[in-house]
N, CA and C atoms as an extended XYZ file, in Angstrom:
387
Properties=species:S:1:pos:R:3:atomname:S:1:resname:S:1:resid:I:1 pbc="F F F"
N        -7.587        6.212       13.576 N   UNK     1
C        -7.549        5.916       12.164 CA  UNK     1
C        -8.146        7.029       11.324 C   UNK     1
N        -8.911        7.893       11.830 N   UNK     2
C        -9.589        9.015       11.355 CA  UNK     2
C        -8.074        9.841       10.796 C   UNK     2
N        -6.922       10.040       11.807 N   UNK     3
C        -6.195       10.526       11.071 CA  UNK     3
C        -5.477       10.578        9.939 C   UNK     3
N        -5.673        9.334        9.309 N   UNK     4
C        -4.894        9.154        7.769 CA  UNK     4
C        -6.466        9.811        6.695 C   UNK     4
N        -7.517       10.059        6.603 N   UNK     5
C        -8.271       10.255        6.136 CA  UNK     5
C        -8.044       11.692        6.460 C   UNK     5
N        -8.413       12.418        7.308 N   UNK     6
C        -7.889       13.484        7.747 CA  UNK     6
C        -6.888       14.302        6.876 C   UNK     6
N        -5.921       13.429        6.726 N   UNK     7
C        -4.478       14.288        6.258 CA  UNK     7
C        -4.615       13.877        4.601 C   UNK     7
N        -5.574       12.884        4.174 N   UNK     8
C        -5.863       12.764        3.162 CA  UNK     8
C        -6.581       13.671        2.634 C   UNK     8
N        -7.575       14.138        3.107 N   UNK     9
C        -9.099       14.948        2.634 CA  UNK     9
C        -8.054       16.414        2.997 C   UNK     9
N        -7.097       16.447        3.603 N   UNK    10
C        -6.277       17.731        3.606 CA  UNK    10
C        -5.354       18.329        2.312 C   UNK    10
N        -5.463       17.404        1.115 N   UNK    11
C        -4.736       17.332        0.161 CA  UNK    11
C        -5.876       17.915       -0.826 C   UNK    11
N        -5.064       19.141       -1.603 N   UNK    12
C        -6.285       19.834       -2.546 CA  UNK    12
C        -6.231       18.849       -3.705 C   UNK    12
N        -5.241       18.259       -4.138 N   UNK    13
C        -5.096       17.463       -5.505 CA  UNK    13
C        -5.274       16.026       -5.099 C   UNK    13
N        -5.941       15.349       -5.490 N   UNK    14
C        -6.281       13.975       -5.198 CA  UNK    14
C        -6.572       13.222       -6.174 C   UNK    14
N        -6.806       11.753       -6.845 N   UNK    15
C        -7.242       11.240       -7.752 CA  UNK    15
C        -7.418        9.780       -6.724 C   UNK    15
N        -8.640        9.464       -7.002 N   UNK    16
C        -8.850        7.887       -6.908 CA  UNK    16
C        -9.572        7.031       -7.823 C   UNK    16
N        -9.690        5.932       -7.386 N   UNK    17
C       -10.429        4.814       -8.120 CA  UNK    17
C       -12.425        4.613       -7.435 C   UNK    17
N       -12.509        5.242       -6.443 N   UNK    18
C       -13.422        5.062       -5.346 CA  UNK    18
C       -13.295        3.416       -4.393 C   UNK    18
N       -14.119        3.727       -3.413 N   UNK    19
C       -14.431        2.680       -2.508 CA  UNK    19
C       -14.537        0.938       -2.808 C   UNK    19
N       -13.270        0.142       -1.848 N   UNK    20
C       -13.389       -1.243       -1.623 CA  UNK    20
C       -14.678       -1.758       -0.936 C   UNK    20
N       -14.863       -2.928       -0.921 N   UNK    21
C       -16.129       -3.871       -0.058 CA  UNK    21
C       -14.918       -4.159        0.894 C   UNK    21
N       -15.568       -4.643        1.879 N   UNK    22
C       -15.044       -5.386        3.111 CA  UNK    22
C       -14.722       -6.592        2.528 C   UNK    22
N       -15.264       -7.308        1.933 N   UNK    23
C       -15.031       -8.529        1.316 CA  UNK    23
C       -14.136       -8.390        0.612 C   UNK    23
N       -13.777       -7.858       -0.621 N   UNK    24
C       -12.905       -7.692       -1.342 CA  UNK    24
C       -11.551       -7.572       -0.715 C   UNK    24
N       -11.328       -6.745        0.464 N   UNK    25
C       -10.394       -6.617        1.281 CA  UNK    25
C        -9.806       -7.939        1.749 C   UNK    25
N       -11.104       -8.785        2.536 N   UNK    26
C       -10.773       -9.941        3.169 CA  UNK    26
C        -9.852      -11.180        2.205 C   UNK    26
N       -10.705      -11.034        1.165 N   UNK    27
C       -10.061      -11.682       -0.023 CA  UNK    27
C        -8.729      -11.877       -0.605 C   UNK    27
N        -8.536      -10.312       -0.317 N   UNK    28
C        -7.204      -10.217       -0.858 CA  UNK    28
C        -6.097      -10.821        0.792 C   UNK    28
N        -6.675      -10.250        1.610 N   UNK    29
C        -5.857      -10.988        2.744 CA  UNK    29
C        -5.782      -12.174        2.886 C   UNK    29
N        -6.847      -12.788        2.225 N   UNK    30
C        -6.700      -14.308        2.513 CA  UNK    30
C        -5.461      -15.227        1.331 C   UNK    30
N        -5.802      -14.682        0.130 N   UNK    31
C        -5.184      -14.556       -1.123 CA  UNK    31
C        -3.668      -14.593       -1.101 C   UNK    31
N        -2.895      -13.482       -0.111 N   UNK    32
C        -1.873      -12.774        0.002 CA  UNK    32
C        -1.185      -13.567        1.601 C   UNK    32
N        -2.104      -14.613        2.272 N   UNK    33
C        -1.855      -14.747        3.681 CA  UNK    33
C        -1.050      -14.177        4.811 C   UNK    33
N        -1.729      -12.748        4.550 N   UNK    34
C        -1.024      -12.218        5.702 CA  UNK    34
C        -2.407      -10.487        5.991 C   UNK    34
N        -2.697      -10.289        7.082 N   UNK    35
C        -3.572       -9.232        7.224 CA  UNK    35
C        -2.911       -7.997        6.657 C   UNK    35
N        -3.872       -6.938        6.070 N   UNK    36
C        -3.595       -5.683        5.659 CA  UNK    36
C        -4.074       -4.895        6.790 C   UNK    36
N        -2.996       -4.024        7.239 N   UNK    37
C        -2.856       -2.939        8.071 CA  UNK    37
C        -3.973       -2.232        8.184 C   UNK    37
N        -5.162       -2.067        9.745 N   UNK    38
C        -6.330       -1.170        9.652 CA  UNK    38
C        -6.060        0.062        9.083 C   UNK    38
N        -5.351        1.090        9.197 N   UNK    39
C        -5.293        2.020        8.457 CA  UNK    39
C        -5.544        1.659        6.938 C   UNK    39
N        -4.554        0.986        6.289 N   UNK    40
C        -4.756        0.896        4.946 CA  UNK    40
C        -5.763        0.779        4.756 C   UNK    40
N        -6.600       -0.574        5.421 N   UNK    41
C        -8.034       -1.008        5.320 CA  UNK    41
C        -8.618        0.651        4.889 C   UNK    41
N        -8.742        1.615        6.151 N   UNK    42
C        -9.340        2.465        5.894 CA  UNK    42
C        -9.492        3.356        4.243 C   UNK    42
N        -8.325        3.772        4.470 N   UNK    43
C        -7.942        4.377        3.142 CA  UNK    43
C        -8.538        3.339        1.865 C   UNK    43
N        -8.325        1.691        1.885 N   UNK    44
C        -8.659        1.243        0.790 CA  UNK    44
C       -10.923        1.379        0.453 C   UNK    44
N       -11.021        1.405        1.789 N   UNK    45
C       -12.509        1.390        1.526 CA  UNK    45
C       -13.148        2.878        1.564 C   UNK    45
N       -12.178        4.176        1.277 N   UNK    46
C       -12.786        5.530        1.434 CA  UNK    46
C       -12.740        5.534        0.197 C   UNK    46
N       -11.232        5.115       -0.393 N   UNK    47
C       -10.430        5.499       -1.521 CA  UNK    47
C       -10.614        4.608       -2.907 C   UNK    47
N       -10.126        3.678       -2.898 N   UNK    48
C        -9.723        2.840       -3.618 CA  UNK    48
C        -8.313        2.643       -3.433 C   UNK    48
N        -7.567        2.949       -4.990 N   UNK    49
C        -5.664        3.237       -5.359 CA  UNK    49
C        -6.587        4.728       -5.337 C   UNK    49
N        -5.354        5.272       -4.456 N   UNK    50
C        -5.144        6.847       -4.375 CA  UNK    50
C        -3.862        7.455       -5.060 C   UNK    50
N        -3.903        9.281       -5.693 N   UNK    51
C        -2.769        9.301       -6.176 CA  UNK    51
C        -2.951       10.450       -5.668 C   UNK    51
N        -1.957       11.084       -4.446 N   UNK    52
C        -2.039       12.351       -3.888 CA  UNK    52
C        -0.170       12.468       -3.600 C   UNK    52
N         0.089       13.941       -4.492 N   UNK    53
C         1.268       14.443       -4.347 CA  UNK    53
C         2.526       13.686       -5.003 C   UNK    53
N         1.508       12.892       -6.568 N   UNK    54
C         2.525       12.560       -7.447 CA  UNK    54
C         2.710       11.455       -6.801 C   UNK    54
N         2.333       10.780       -5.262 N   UNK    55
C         2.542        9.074       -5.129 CA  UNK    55
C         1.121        8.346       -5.655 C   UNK    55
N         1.287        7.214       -6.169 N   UNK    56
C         0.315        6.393       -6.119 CA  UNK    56
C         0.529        5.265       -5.512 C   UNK    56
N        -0.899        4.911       -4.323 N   UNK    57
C        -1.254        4.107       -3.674 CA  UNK    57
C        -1.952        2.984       -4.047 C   UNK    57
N        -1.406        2.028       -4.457 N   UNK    58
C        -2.129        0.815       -4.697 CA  UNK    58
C        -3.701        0.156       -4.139 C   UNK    58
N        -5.029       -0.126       -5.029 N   UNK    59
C        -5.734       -0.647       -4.216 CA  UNK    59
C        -6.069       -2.083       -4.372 C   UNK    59
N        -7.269       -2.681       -4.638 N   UNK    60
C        -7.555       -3.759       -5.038 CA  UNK    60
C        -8.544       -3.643       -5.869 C   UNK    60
N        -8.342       -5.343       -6.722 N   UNK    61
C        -9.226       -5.350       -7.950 CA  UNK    61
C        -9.297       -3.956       -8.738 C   UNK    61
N        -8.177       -3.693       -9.107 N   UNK    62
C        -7.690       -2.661       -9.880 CA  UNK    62
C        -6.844       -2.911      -11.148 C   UNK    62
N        -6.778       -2.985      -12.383 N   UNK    63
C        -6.220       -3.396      -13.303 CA  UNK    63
C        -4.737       -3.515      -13.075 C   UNK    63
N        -4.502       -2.040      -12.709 N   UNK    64
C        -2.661       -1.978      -13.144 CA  UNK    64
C        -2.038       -1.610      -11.570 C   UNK    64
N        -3.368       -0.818      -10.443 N   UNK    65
C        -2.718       -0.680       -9.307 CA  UNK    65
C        -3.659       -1.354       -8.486 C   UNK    65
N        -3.129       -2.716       -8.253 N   UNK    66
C        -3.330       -3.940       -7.226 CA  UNK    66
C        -2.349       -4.206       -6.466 C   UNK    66
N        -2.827       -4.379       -5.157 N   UNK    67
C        -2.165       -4.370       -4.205 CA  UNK    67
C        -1.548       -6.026       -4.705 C   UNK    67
N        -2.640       -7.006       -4.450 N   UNK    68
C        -2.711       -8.393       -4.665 CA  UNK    68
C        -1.735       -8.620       -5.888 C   UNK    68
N        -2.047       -8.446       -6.784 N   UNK    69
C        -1.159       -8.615       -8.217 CA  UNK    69
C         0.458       -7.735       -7.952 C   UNK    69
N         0.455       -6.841       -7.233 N   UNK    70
C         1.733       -6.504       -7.135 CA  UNK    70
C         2.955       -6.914       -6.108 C   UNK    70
N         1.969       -7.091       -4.972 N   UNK    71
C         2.666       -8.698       -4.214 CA  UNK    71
C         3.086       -9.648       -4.377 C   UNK    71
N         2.313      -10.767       -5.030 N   UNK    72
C         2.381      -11.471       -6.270 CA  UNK    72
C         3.179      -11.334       -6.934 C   UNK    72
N         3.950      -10.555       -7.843 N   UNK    73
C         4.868      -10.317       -8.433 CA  UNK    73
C         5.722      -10.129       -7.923 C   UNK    73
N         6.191       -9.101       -6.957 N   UNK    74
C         7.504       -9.375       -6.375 CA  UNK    74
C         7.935      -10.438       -5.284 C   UNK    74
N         6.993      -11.061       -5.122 N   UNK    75
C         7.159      -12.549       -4.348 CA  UNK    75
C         7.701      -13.491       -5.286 C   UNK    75
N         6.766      -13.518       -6.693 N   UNK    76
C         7.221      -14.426       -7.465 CA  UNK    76
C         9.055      -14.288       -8.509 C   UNK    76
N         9.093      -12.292       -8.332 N   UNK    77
C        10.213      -12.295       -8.616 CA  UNK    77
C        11.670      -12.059       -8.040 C   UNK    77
N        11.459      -11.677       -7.087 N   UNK    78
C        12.649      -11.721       -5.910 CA  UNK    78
C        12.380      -13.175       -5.047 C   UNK    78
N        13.087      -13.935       -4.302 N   UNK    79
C        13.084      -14.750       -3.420 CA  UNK    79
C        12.999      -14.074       -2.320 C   UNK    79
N        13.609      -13.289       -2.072 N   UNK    80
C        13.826      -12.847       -0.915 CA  UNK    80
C        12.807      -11.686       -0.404 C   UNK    80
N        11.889      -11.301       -1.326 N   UNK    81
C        10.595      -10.638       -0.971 CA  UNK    81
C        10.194      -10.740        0.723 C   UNK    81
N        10.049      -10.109        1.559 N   UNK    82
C         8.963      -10.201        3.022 CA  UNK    82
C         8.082      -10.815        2.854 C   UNK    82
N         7.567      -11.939        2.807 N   UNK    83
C         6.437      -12.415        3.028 CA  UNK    83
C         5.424      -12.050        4.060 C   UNK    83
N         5.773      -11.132        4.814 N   UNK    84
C         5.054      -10.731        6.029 CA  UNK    84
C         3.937       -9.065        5.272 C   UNK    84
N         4.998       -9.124        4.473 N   UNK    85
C         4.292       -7.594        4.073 CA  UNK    85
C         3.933       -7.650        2.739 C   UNK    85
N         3.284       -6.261        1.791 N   UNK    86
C         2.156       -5.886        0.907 CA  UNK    86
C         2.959       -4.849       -0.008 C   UNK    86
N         2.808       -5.061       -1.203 N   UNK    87
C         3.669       -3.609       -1.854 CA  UNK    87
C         2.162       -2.558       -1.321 C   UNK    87
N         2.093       -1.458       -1.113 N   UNK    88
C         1.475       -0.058       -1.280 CA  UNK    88
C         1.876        0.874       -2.450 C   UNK    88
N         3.065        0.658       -3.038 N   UNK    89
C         3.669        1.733       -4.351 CA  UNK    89
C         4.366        0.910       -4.794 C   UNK    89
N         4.584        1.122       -5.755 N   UNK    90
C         5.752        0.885       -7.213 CA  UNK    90
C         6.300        2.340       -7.154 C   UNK    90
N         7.516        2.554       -6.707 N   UNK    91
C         8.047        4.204       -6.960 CA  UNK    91
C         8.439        3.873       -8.455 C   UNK    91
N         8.811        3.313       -9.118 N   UNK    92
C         8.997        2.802      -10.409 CA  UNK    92
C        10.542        3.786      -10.944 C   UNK    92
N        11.197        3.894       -9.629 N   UNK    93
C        12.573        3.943       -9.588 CA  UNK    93
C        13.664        2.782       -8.827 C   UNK    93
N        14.287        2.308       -9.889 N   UNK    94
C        15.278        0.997       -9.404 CA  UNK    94
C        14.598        0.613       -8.860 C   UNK    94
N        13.452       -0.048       -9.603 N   UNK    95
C        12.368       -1.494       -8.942 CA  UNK    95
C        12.112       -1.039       -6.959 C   UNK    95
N        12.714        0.250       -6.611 N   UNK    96
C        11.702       -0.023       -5.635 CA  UNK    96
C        10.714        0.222       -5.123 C   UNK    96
N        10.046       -0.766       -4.253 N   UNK    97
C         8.808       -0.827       -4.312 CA  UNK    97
C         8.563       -0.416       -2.375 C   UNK    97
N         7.313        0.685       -2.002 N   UNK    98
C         6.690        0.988       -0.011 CA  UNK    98
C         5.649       -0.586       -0.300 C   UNK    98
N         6.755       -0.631        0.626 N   UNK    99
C         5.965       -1.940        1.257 CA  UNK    99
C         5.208       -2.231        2.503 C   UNK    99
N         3.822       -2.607        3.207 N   UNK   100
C         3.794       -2.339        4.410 CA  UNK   100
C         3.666       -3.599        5.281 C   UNK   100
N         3.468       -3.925        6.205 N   UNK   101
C         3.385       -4.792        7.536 CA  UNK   101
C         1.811       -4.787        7.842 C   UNK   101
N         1.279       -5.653        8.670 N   UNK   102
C        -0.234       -5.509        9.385 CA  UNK   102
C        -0.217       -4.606       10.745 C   UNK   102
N         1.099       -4.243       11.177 N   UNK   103
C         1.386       -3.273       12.355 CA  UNK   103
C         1.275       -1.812       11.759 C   UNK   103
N         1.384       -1.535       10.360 N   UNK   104
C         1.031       -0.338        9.805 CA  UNK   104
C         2.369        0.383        9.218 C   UNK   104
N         3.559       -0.279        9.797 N   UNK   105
C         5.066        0.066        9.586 CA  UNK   105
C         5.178        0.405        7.971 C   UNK   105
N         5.713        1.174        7.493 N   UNK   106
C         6.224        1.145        6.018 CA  UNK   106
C         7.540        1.122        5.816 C   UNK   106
N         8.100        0.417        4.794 N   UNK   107
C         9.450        0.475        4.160 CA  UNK   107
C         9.583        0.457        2.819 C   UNK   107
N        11.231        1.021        2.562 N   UNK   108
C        11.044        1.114        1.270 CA  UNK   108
C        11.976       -0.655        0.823 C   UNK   108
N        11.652       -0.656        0.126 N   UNK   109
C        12.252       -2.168       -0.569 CA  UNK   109
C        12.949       -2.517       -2.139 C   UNK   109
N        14.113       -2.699       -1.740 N   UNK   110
C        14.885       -2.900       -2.981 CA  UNK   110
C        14.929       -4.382       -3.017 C   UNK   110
N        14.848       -4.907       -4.559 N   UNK   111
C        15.126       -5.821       -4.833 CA  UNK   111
C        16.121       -6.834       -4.502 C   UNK   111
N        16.275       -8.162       -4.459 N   UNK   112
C        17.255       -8.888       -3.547 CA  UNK   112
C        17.518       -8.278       -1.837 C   UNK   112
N        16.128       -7.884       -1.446 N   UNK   113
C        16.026       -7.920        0.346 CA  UNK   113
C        16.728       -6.966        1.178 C   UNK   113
N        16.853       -5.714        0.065 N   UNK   114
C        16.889       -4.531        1.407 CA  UNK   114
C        15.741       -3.835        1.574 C   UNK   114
N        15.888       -3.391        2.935 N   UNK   115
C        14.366       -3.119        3.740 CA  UNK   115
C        14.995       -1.503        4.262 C   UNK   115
N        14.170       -0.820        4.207 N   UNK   116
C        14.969        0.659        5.423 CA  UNK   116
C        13.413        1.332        5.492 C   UNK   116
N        13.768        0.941        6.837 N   UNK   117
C        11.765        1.772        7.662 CA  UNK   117
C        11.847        3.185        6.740 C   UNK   117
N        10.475        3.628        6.527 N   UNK   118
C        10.194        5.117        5.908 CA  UNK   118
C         9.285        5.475        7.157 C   UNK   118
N         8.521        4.998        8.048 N   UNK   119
C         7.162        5.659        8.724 CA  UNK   119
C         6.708        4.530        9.468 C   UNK   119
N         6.671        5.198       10.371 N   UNK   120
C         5.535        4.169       11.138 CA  UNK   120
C         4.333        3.569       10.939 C   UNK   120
N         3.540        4.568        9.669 N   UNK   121
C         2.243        4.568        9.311 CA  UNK   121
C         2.235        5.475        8.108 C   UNK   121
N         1.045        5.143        7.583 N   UNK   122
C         0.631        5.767        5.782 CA  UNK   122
C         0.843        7.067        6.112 C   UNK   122
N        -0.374        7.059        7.258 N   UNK   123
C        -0.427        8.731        8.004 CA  UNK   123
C         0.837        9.573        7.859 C   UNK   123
N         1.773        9.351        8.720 N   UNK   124
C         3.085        9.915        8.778 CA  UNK   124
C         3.827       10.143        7.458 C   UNK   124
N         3.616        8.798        6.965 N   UNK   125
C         4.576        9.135        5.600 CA  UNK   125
C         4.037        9.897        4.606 C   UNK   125
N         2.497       10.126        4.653 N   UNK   126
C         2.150       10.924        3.735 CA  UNK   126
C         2.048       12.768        4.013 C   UNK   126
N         2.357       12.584        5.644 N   UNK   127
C         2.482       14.133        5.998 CA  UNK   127
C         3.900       14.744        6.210 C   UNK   127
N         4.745       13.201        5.628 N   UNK   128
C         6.436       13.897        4.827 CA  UNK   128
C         6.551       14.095        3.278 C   UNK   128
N         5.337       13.904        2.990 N   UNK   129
C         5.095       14.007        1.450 CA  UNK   129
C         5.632       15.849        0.838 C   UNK   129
Protein backbone atom coordinates (compact mmCIF):
# COMPACT_ATOMS: atom_id res chain seq x y z
CA UNK A 1 0.00 0.00 0.00
CA UNK A 2 3.08 2.18 0.44
CA UNK A 3 2.96 2.17 -3.28
CA UNK A 4 0.05 4.49 -4.08
CA UNK A 5 1.63 7.10 -1.63
CA UNK A 6 4.83 6.55 -3.26
CA UNK A 7 3.65 7.43 -6.77
CA UNK A 8 1.70 10.10 -5.08
CA UNK A 9 4.57 12.00 -3.14
CA UNK A 10 6.22 11.37 -6.82
CA UNK A 11 3.99 14.07 -8.26
CA UNK A 12 5.65 17.71 -8.13
CA UNK A 13 2.07 19.42 -8.37
CA UNK A 14 -0.31 18.29 -5.78
CA UNK A 15 -3.23 19.99 -3.90
CA UNK A 16 -5.13 18.50 -0.95
CA UNK A 17 -7.59 18.99 1.72
CA UNK A 18 -5.19 17.17 4.49
CA UNK A 19 -5.73 14.02 6.61
CA UNK A 20 -9.10 11.72 7.43
CA UNK A 21 -9.69 10.05 11.13
CA UNK A 22 -10.16 6.41 11.02
CA UNK A 23 -13.51 7.06 12.25
CA UNK A 24 -14.62 9.31 9.80
CA UNK A 25 -13.66 6.67 7.25
CA UNK A 26 -15.60 3.96 9.16
CA UNK A 27 -18.55 6.19 9.06
CA UNK A 28 -18.71 6.79 5.80
CA UNK A 29 -18.50 2.93 5.16
CA UNK A 30 -21.07 2.27 7.34
CA UNK A 31 -23.24 5.21 5.84
CA UNK A 32 -22.55 4.01 2.17
CA UNK A 33 -22.82 -0.01 3.25
CA UNK A 34 -20.23 -1.26 1.54
CA UNK A 35 -16.17 -1.14 2.64
CA UNK A 36 -13.76 1.43 1.03
CA UNK A 37 -10.80 -0.08 -0.66
CA UNK A 38 -7.40 -0.21 1.80
CA UNK A 39 -5.55 1.68 -0.59
CA UNK A 40 -8.04 4.44 -0.82
CA UNK A 41 -8.27 4.21 2.97
CA UNK A 42 -4.63 5.08 2.69
CA UNK A 43 -4.59 7.91 0.42
CA UNK A 44 -7.87 9.24 2.26
CA UNK A 45 -6.01 9.46 5.71
CA UNK A 46 -2.45 10.93 4.16
CA UNK A 47 -4.49 13.12 1.86
CA UNK A 48 -7.80 14.05 2.24
CA UNK A 49 -9.66 14.88 -1.70
CA UNK A 50 -6.44 15.01 -3.67
CA UNK A 51 -5.95 16.93 -6.98
CA UNK A 52 -2.78 15.63 -8.80
CA UNK A 53 -2.44 15.98 -12.71
CA UNK A 54 -5.68 17.96 -13.24
CA UNK A 55 -7.74 14.72 -11.59
CA UNK A 56 -9.54 15.27 -8.49
CA UNK A 57 -9.95 12.63 -5.93
CA UNK A 58 -12.79 12.72 -3.79
CA UNK A 59 -12.47 12.61 0.12
CA UNK A 60 -14.73 12.78 3.04
CA UNK A 61 -16.55 15.33 5.04
CA UNK A 62 -15.60 17.62 2.37
CA UNK A 63 -18.08 20.22 1.14
CA UNK A 64 -18.17 19.74 -2.67
CA UNK A 65 -15.58 16.63 -2.92
CA UNK A 66 -17.31 13.81 -0.82
CA UNK A 67 -16.96 10.63 -1.48
CA UNK A 68 -20.32 9.89 0.72
CA UNK A 69 -22.45 12.75 -0.82
CA UNK A 70 -21.35 11.79 -4.26
CA UNK A 71 -22.44 8.19 -3.96
CA UNK A 72 -25.45 9.27 -2.64
CA UNK A 73 -26.24 11.08 -5.52
CA UNK A 74 -25.66 8.90 -8.16
CA UNK A 75 -27.43 6.09 -6.34
CA UNK A 76 -30.23 8.36 -5.79
CA UNK A 77 -30.00 9.43 -9.48
CA UNK A 78 -29.40 6.58 -11.74
CA UNK A 79 -31.17 3.23 -10.66
CA UNK A 80 -28.89 1.36 -11.98
CA UNK A 81 -25.83 2.83 -10.03
CA UNK A 82 -23.32 -0.35 -8.49
CA UNK A 83 -24.23 -0.50 -5.26
CA UNK A 84 -21.14 -2.43 -4.55
CA UNK A 85 -18.96 0.54 -5.35
CA UNK A 86 -17.92 4.48 -4.37
CA UNK A 87 -17.62 7.41 -6.90
CA UNK A 88 -13.58 8.50 -6.43
CA UNK A 89 -14.07 11.41 -9.38
CA UNK A 90 -16.66 13.32 -11.08
CA UNK A 91 -14.63 13.64 -14.56
CA UNK A 92 -17.49 16.16 -15.03
CA UNK A 93 -17.56 14.97 -18.69
CA UNK A 94 -21.00 13.27 -19.84
CA UNK A 95 -21.82 12.70 -16.11
CA UNK A 96 -19.07 10.26 -15.93
CA UNK A 97 -18.15 9.43 -12.89
CA UNK A 98 -14.18 6.51 -11.48
CA UNK A 99 -15.89 4.57 -9.48
CA UNK A 100 -14.21 2.01 -7.15
CA UNK A 101 -14.93 -1.56 -5.51
CA UNK A 102 -13.46 -2.69 -1.82
CA UNK A 103 -11.05 -5.08 -4.05
CA UNK A 104 -9.42 -1.71 -5.17
CA UNK A 105 -10.68 -2.27 -8.99
CA UNK A 106 -11.57 1.10 -10.73
CA UNK A 107 -14.06 1.89 -13.47
CA UNK A 108 -15.23 4.40 -15.37
CA UNK A 109 -19.15 4.79 -15.16
CA UNK A 110 -21.69 6.20 -17.37
CA UNK A 111 -24.95 6.92 -16.45
CA UNK A 112 -27.85 4.29 -16.95
CA UNK A 113 -25.08 1.28 -16.01
CA UNK A 114 -22.14 1.19 -18.18
CA UNK A 115 -19.11 0.05 -16.36
CA UNK A 116 -15.51 -0.44 -18.43
CA UNK A 117 -12.50 -1.44 -15.88
CA UNK A 118 -9.76 1.59 -16.03
CA UNK A 119 -7.08 -0.16 -13.35
CA UNK A 120 -6.80 -2.50 -11.08
CA UNK A 121 -5.92 0.04 -8.41
CA UNK A 122 -5.65 4.03 -7.72
CA UNK A 123 -1.90 3.16 -7.90
CA UNK A 124 -1.93 2.04 -11.52
CA UNK A 125 -4.36 4.39 -12.73
CA UNK A 126 -2.65 7.22 -11.45
CA UNK A 127 0.79 6.08 -12.98
CA UNK A 128 -1.34 6.21 -16.51
CA UNK A 129 -2.04 9.65 -15.58
Amino acid sequence: MNNIITTIESFKRKMFTGSVSSELIVNAENELGISIAPEYKEVLKKYGSLCVKGEEFLGIDCDNYDVVKATNEARKNDKNFPLDMYVIENTAIDGILIVQNSTSELFSYQPNGKLQHVASCLDEYLQSL
